[in-house]
N, C-alpha and C positions, 0 to 999 in steps of 0.2 A: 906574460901578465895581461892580463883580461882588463879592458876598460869599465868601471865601474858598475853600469847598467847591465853591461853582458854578466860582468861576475857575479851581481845578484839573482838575475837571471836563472845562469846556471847552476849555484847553490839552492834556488827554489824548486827547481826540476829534481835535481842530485837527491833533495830529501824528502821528494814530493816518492822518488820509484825508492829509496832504503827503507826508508818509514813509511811502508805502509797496512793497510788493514786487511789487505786481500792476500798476503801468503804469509806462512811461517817467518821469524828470523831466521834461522838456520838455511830456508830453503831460500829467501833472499838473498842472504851472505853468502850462498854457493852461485848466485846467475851472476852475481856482479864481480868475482873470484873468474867464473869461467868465460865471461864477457873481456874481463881486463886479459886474461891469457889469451883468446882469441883476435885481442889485437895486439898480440906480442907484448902488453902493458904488463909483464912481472911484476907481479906484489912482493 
């Protein structure tokens, strides 16, 4: 568990790169899918 300021921190970053205006959803849902597999993080 994340101390307060880190974990807003990184919830701000997290939906700063899911939510955004420069690529597809789908083509975002797939880098953060082969991001998490690339560091062994199974979905």
């Amino acid at each position: 568990m994340l101390p307060e300021p880190q974990n807003e921190a990184f919830n701000r970053f997290y939906k700063a790169a899911r939510f955004n205006d420069v690529l597809d959803p789908k083509t975002t849902l797939l880098i953060h899918l082969a991001t998490a597999m690339s560091a062994a993080c199974y979905p």
